[in-house]
Backbone of each chain as ProteinMPNN parsed JSONL, in Angstrom:
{"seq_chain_A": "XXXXXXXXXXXXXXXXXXXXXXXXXXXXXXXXXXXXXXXXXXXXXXXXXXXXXXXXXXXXXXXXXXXXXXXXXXXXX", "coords_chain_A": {"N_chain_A": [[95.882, 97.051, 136.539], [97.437, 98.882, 134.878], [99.273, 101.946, 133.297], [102.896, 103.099, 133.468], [103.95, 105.928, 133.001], [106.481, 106.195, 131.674], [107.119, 103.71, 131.122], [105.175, 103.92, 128.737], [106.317, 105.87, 127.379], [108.282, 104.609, 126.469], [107.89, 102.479, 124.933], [106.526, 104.032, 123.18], [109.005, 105.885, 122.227], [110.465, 103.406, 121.249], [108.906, 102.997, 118.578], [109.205, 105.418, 117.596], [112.219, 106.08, 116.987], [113.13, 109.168, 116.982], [111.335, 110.911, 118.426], [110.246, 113.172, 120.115], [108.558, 113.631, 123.18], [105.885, 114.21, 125.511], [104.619, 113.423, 128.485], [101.715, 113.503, 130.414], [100.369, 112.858, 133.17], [96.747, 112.688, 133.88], [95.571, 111.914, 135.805], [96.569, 110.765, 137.747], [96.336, 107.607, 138.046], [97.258, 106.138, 136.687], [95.947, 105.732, 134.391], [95.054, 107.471, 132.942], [95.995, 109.354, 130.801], [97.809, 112.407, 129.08], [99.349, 112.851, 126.335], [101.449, 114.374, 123.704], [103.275, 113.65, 121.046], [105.816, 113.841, 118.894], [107.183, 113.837, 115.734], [109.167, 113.336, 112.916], [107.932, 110.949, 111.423], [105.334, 111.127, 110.966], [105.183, 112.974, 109.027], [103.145, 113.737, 105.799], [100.913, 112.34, 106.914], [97.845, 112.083, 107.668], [96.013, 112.919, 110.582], [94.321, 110.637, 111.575], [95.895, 108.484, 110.664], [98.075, 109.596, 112.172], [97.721, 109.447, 114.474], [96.959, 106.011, 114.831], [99.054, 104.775, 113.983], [100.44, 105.7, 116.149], [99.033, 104.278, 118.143], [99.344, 101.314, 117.321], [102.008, 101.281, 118.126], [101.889, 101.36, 120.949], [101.33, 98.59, 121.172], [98.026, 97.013, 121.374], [97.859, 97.926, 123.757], [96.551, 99.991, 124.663], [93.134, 101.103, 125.193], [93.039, 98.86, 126.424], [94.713, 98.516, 129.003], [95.726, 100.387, 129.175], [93.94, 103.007, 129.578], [92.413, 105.849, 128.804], [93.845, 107.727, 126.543], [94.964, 111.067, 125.794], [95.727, 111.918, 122.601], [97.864, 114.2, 120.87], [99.524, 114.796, 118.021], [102.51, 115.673, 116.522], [104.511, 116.88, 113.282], [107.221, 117.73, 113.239], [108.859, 121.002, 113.921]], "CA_chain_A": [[95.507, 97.452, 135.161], [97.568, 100.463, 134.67], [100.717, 101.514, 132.814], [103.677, 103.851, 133.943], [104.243, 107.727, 131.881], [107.999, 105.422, 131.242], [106.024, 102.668, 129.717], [104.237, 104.456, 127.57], [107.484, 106.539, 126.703], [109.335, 103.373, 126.323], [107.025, 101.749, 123.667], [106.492, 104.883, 121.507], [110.382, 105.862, 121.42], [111.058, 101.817, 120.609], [108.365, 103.002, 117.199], [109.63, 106.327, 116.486], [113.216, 106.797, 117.618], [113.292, 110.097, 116.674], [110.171, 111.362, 118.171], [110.082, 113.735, 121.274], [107.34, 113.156, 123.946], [105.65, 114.572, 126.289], [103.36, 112.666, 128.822], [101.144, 114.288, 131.838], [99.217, 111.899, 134.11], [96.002, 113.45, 134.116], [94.74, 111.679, 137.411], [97.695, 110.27, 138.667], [95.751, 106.682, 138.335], [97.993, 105.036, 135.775], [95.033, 105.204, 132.906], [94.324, 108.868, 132.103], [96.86, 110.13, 130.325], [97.637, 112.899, 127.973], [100.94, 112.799, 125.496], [102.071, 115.028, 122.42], [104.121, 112.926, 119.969], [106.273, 114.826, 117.716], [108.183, 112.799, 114.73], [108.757, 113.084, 111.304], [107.229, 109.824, 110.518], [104.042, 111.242, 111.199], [104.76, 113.616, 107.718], [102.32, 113.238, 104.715], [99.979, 111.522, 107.087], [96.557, 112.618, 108.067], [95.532, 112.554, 111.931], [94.028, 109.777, 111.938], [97.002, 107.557, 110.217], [99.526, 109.571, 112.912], [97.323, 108.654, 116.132], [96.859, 104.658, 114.559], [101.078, 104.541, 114.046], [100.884, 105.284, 118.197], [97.904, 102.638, 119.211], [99.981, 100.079, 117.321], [103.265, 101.117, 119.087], [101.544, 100.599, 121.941], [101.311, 96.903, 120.847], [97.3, 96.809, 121.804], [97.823, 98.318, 125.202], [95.642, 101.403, 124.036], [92.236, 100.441, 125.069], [93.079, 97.534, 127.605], [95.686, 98.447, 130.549], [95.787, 101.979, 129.37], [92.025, 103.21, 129.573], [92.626, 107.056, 128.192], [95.377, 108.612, 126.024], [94.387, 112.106, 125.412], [97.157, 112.034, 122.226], [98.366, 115.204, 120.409], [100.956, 114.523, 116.91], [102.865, 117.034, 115.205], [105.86, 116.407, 112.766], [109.063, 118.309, 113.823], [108.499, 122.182, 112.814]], "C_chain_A": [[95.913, 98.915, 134.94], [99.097, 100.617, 134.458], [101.187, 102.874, 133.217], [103.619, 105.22, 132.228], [105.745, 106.53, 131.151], [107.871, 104.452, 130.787], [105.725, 103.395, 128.757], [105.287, 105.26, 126.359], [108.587, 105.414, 125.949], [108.839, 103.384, 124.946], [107.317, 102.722, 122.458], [108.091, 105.392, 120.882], [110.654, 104.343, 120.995], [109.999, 102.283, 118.898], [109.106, 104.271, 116.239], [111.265, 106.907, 117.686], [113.325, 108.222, 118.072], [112.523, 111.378, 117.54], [110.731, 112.362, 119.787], [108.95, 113.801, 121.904], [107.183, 113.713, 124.558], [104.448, 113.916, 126.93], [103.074, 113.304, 129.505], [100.37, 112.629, 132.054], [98.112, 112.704, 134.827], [95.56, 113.139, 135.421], [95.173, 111.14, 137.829], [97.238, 108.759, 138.973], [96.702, 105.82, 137.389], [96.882, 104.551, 134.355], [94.633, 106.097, 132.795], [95.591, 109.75, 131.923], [96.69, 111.207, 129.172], [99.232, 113.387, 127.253], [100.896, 113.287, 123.763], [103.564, 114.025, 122.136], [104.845, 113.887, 118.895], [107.388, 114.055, 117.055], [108.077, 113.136, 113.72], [108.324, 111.862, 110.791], [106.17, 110.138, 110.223], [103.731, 111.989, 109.774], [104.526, 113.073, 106.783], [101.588, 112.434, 105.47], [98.87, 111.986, 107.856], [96.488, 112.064, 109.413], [95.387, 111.465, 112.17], [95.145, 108.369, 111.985], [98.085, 107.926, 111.793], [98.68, 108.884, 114.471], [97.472, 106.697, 115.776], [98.514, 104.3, 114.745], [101.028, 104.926, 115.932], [100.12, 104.296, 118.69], [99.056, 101.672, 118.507], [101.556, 100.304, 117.691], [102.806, 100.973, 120.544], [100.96, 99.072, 122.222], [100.037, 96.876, 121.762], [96.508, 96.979, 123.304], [96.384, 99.56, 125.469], [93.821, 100.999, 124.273], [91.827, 99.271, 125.999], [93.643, 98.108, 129.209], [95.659, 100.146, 130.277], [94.39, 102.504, 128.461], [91.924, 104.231, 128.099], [93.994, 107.495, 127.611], [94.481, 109.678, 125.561], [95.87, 112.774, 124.018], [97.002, 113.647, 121.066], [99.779, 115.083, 119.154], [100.806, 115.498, 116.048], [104.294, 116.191, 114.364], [106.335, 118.245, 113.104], [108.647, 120.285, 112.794], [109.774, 122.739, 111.807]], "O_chain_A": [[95.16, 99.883, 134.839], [99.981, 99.948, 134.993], [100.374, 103.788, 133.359], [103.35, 105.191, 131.027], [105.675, 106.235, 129.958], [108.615, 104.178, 129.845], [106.404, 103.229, 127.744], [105.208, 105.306, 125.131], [109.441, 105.574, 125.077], [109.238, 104.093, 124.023], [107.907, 102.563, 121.39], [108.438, 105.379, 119.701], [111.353, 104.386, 119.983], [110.535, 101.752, 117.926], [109.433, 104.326, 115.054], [111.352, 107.679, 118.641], [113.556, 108.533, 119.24], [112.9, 112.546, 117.447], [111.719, 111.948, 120.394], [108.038, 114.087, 121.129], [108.218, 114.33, 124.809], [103.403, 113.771, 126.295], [103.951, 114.142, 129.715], [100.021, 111.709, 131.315], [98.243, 113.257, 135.919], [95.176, 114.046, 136.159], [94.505, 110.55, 138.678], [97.613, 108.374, 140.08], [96.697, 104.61, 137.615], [96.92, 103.561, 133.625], [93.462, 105.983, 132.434], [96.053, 110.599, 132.685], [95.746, 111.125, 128.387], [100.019, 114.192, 127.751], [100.401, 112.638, 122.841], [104.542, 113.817, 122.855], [104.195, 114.614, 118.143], [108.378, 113.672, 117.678], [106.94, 113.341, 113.296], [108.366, 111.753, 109.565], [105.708, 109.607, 109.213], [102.624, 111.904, 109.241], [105.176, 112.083, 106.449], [101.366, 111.42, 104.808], [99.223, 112.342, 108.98], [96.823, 110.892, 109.582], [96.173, 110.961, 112.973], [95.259, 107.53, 112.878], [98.688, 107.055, 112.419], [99.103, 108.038, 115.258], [98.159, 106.091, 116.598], [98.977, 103.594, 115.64], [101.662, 104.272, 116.759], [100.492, 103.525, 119.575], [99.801, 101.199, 119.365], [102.301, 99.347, 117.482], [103.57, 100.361, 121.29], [100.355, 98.604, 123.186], [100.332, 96.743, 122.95], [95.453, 96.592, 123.807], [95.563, 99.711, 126.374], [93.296, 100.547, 123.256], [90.7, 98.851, 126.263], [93.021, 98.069, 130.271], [95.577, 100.973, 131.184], [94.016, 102.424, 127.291], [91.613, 103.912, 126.952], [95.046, 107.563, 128.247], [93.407, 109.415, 125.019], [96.692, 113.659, 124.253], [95.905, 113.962, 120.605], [100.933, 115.301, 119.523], [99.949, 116.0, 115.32], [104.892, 115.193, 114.765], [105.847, 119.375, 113.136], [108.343, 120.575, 111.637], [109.561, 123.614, 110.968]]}, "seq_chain_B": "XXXXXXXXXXXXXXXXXXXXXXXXXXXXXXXXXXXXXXXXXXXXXXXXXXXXXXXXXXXXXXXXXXXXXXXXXXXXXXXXXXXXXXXXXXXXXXXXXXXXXXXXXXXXXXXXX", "coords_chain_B": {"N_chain_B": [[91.43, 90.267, 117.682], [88.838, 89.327, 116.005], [86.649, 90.419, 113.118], [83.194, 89.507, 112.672], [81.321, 88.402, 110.087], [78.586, 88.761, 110.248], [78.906, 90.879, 112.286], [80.205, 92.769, 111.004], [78.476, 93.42, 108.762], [75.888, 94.45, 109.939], [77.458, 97.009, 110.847], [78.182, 97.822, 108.488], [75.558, 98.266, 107.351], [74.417, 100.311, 109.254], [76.242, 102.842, 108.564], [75.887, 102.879, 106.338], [73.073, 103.802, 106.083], [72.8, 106.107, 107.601], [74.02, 109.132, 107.607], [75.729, 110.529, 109.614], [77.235, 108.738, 112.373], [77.934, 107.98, 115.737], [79.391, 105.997, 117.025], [79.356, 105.287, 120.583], [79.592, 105.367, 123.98], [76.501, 104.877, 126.146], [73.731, 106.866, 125.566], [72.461, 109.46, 123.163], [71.331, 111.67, 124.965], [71.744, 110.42, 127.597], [74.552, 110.307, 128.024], [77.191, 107.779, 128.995], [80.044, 108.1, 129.728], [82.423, 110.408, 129.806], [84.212, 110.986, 127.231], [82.838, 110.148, 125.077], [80.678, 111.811, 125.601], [81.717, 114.634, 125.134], [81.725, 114.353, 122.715], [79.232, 114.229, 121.776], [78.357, 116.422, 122.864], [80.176, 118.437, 120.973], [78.729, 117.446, 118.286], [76.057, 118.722, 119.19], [76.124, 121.225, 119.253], [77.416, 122.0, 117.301], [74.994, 121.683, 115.969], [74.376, 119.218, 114.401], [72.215, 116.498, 112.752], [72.586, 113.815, 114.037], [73.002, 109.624, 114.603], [73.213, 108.121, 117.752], [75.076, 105.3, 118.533], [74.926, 102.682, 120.751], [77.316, 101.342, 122.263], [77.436, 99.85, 124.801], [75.439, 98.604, 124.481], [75.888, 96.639, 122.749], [77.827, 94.298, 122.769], [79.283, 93.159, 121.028], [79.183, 94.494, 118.685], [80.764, 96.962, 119.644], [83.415, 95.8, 120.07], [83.852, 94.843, 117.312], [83.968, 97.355, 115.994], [86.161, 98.025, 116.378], [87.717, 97.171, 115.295], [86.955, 97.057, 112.705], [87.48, 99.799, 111.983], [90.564, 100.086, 112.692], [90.598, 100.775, 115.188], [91.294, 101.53, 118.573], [89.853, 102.318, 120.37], [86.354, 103.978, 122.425], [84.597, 106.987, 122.051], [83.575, 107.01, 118.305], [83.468, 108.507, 115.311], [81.65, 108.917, 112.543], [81.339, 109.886, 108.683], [79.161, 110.076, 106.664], [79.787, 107.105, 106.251], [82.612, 107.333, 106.258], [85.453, 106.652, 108.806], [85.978, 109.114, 111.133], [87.21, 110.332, 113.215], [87.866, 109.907, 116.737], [87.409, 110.958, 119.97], [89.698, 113.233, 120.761], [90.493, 113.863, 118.363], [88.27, 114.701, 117.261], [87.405, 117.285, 118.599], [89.889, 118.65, 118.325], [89.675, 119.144, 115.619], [87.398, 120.123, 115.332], [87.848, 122.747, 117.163], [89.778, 123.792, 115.562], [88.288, 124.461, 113.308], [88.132, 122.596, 111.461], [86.662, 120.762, 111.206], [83.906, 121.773, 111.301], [83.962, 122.29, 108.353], [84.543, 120.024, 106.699], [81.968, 118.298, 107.539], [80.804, 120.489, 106.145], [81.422, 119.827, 103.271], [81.114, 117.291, 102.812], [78.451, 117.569, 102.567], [76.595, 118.131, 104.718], [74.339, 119.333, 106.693], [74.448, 121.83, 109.04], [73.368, 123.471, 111.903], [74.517, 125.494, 113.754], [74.528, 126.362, 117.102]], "CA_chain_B": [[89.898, 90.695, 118.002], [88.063, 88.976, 114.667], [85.32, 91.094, 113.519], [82.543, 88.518, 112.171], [80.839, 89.205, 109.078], [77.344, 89.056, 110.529], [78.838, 92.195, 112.871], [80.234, 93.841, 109.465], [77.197, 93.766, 107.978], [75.514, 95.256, 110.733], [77.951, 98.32, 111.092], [77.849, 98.834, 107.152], [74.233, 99.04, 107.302], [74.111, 101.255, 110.109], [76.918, 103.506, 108.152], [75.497, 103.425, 104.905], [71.507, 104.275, 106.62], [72.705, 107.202, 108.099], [75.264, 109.955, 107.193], [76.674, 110.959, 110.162], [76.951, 107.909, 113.127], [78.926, 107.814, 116.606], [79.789, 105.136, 118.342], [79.467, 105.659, 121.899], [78.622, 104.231, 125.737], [75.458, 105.387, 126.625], [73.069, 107.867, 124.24], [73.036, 111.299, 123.266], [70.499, 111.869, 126.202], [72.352, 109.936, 128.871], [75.766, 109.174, 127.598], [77.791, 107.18, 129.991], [81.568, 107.971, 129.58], [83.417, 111.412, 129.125], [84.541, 110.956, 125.975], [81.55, 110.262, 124.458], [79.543, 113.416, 126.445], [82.518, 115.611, 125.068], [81.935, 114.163, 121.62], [77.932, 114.445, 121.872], [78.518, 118.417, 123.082], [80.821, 118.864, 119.947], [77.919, 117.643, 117.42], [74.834, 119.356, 119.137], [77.063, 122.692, 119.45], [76.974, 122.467, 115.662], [73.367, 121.336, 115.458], [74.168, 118.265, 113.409], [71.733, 115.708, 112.952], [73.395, 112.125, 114.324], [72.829, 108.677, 114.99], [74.511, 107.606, 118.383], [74.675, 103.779, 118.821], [75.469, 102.921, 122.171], [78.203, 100.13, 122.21], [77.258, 99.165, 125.922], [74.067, 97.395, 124.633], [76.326, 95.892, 121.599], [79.245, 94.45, 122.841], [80.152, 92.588, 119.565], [80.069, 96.067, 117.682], [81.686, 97.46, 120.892], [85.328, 95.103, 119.721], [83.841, 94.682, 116.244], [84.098, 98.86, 115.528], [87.566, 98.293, 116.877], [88.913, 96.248, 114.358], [86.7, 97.634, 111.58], [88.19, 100.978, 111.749], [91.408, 99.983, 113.084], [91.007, 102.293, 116.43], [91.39, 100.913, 119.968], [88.735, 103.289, 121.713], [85.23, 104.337, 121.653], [83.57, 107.151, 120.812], [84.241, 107.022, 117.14], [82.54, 109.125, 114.754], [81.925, 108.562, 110.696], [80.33, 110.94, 107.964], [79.294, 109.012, 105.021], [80.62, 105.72, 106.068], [84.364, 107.705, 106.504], [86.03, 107.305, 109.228], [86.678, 110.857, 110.948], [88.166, 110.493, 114.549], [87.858, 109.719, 118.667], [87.475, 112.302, 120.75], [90.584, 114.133, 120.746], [90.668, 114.088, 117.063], [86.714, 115.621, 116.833], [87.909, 118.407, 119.216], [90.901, 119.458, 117.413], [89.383, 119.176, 114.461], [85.98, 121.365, 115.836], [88.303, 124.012, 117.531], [90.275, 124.537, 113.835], [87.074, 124.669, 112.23], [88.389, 121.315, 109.822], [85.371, 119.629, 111.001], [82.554, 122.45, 110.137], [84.327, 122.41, 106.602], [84.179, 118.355, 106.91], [81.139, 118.125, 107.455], [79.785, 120.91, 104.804], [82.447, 119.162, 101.972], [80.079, 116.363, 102.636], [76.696, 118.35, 102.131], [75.822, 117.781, 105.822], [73.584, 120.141, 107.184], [74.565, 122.175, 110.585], [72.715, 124.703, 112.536], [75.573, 125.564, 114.713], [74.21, 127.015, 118.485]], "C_chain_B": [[88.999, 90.471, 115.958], [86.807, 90.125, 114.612], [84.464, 90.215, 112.198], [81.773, 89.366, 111.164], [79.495, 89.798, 109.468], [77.719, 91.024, 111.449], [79.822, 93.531, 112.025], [79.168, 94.47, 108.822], [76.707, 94.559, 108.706], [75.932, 96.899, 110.734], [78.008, 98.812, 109.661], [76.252, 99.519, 106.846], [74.284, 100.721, 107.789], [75.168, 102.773, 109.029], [76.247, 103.723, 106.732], [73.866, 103.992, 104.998], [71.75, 105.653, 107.226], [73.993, 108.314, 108.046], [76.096, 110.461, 108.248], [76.282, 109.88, 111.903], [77.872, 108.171, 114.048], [77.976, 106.612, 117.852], [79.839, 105.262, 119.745], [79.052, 104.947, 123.059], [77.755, 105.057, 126.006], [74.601, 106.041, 125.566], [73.676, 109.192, 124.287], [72.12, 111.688, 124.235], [71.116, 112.022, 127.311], [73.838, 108.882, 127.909], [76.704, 108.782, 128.798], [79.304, 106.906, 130.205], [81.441, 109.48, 129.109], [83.593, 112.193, 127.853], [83.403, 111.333, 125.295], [80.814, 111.294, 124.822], [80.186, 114.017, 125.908], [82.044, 115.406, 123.465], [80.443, 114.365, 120.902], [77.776, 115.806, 121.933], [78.938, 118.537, 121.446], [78.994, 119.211, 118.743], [76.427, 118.413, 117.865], [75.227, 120.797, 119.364], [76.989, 123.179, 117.976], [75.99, 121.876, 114.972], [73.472, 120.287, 114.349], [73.514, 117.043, 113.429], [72.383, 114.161, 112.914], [72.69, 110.924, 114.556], [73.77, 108.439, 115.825], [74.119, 106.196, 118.148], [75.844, 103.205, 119.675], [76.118, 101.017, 121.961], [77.675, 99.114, 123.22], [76.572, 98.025, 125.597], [74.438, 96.77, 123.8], [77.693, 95.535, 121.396], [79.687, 93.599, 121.539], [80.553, 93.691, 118.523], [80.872, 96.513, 118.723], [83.23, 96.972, 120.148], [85.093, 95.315, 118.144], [84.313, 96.321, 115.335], [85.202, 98.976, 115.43], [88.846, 98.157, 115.874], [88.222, 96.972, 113.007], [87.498, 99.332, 110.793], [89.735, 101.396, 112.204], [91.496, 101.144, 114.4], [90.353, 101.686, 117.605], [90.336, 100.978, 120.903], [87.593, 103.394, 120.987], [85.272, 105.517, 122.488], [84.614, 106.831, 119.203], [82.735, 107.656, 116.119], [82.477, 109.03, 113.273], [80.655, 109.775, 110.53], [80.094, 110.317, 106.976], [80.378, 108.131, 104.605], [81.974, 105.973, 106.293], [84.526, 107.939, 108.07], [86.539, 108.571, 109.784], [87.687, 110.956, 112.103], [87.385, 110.069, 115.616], [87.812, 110.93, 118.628], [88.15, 113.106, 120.905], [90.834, 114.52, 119.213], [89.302, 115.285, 116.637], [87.643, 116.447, 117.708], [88.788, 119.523, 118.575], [90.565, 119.965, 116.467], [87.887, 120.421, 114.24], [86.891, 122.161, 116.404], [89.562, 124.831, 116.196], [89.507, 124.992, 113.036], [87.394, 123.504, 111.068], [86.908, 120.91, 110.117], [84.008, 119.888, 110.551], [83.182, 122.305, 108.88], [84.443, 121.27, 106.282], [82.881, 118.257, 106.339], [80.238, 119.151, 106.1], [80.308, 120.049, 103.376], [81.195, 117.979, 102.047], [78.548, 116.672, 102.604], [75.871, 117.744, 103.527], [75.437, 118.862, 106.486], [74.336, 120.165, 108.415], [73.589, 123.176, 110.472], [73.465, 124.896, 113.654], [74.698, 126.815, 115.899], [74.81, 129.06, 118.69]], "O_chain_B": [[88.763, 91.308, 115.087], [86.185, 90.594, 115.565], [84.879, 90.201, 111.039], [81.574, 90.579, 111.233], [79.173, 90.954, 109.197], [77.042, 92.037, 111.274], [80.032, 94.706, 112.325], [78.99, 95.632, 108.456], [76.941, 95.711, 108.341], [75.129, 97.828, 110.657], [77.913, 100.022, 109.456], [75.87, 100.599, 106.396], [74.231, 101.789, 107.178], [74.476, 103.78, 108.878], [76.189, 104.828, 106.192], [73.426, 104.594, 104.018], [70.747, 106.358, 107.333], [74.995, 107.97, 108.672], [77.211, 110.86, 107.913], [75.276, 110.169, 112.551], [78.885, 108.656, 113.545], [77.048, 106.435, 118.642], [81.039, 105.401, 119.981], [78.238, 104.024, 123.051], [78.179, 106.203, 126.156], [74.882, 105.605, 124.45], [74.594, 109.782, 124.856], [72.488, 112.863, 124.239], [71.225, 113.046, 127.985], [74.047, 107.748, 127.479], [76.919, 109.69, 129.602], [79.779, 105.877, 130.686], [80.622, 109.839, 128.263], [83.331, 113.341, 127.496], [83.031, 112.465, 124.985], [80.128, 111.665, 123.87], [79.34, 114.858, 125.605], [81.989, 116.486, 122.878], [80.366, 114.617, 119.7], [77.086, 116.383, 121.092], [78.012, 118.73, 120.659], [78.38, 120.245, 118.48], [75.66, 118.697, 116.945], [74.302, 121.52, 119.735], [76.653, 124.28, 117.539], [75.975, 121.584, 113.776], [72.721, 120.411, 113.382], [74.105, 116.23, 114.141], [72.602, 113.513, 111.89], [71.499, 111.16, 114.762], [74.944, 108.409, 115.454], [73.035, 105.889, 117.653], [77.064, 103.193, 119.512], [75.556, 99.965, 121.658], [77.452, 97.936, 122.94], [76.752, 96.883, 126.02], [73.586, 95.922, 123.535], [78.507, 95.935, 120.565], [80.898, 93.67, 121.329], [81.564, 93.856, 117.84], [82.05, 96.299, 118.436], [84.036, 97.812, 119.748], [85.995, 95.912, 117.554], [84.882, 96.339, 114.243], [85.666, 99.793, 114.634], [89.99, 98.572, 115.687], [89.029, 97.475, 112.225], [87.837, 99.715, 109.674], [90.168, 102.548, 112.167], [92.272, 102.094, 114.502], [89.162, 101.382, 117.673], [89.965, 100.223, 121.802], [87.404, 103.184, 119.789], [85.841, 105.409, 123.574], [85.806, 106.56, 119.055], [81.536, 107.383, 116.182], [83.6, 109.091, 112.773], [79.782, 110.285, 111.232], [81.063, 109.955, 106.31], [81.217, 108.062, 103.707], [82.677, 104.992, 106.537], [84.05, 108.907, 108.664], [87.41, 109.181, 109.164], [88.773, 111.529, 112.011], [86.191, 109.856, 115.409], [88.032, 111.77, 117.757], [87.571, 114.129, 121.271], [91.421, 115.577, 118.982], [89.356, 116.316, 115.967], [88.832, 116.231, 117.476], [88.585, 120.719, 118.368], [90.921, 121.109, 116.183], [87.573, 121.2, 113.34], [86.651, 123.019, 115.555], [89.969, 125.986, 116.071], [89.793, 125.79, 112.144], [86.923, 123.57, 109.933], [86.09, 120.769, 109.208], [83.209, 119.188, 109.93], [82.224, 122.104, 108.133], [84.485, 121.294, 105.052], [82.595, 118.162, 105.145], [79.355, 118.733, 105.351], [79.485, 119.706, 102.529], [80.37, 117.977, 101.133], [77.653, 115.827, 102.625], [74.83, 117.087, 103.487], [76.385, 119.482, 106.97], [74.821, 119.163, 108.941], [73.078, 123.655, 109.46], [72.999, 124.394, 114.677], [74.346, 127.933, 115.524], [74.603, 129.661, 119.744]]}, "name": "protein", "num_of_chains": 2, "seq": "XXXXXXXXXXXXXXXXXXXXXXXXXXXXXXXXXXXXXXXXXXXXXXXXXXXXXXXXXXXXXXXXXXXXXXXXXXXXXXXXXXXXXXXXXXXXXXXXXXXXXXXXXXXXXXXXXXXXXXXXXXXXXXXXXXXXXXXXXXXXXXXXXXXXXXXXXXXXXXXXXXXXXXXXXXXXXXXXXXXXXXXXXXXXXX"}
């Protein structure tokens, strides 16, 4: 029950091409992570909208196989 | 993950009975996850009067919260029935100061520590 930093990178570039990532593996367990998202899709959209656009690029994973995301979204400065 | 009406009803009550609610595992006493302890600090840091309601003992709100507010994880925190954020969202949002100016926009009393 536990997904790779290259999973996780996979998924969200397959939502936002564009986006630049950064993951850490907070406890090196494969379920406490923490990843800054940076995309312009995320502009004109309030926090909450840009974290929801990453749980559903993680097609339901968010919550199941991957425990913790500690996530961080900016659009492009 | 269906969320049944009987456990709609439930979470509108609870949201419309009390102005500022979080979702969480465990209480604000003895909370039992991280998250939730980090998210419990936040609101008694700015002295705001809450309702937790501890998922553990309610696993149908536990999935049902999930789908109601479209958000994967718990804690989850609302101010008059809205939606505000998880735990990394309260944080951010308490170390900008959005969330004291949140919470007053909504005429919610703090006594910040």
């Amino acid at each position: 029950m536990a997904m790779s930093a290259a999973e996780i990178e996979h998924l969200i570039l397959e939502a936002f091409p564009d986006a630049s990532i950064e993951i850490e593996d907070l406890r090196g367990d494969g379920d406490h992570y923490a990843a800054t998202v940076v995309s312009g899709a995320f502009a004109g959209k309030t926090r909450v909208q840009q974290h929801q656009l990453v749980y559903r690029a993680l097609k339901g994973k968010m919550g199941g196989e991957l425990h913790a995301l500690a996530l961080t979204t900016r659009t492009p400065d | 993950m269906a969320l049944n009406e009987h456990t709609k009803q439930q979470i509108d009550r609870e949201l419309s009975g009390n102005d500022v609610v979080l979702f969480m595992k465990g209480t604000p006493v003895f909370p039992m996850c991280g998250f939730s302890a980090a998210s419990v600090q936040i609101l008694s840091h700015l002295g705001v009067r809450f309702k937790g309601i501890n998922v553990l003992e309610a696993p149908e709100i536990r999935e049902g919260i999930k789908t109601y507010s479209d958000w994967p994880t718990i804690p989850q925190l609302y101010v008059k029935g809205e939606f505000v954020g998880g735990c990394d969202i309260m944080k951010e949002m308490y170390v900008s100061g959005e969330l004291q100016s949140h919470l007053a926009d909504m005429g919610i009393e703090t006594d910040p520590v």
